[in-house]
C-alpha distance (Angstrom), angle and dihedral (degrees) to the residues before:
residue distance angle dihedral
X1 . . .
X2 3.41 . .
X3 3.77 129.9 .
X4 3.94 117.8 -140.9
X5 3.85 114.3 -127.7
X6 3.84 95.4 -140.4
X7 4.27 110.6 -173.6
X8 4.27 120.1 -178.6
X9 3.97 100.4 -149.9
X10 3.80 82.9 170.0
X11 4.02 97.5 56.1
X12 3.94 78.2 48.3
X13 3.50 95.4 60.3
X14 4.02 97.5 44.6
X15 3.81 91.6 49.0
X16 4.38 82.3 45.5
X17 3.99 84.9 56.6
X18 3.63 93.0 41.3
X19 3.65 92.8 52.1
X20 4.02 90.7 48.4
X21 4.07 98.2 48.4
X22 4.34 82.2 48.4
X23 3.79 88.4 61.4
X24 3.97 92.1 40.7
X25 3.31 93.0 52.6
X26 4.15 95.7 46.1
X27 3.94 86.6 48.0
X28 3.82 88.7 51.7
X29 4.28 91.0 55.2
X30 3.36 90.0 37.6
X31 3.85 95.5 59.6
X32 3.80 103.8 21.4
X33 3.81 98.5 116.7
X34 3.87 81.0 60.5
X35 3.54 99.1 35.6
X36 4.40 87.8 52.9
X37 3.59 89.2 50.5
X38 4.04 96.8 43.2
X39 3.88 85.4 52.5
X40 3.90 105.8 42.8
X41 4.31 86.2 48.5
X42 3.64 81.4 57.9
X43 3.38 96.2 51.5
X44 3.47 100.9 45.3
X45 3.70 84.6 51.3
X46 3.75 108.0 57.3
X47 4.11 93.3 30.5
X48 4.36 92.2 48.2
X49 3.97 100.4 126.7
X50 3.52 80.9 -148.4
X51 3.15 98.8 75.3
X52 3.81 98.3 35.6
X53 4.03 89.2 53.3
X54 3.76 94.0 37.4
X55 3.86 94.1 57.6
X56 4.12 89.5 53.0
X57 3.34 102.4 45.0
């Protein structure tokens, strides 16, 4: 009698992916203050009329 050697590299990768969105998503809480900030000086930055009108004229 033999016994089959069954392996699920597939269920492997989904719980690798799993594991990798998890650590994403604890970095993002961890820095969100920073990450807020980063993202509205970014903002303000590309969308200044300022800068749009000041280029033009």
């Amino acid at each position: 009698m033999q016994i089959a050697n069954v392996s699920n590299k597939r269920g492997m990768g989904t719980v690798e992916i799993v594991i990798i969105i998890a650590v994403l998503v604890a970095l993002a809480l961890i820095f969100r203050e920073g990450l807020t900030r980063y993202a509205s000086n970014v903002m303000n930055y590309v969308f200044d009329e300022g800068r749009v009108t000041g280029a033009f004229g």
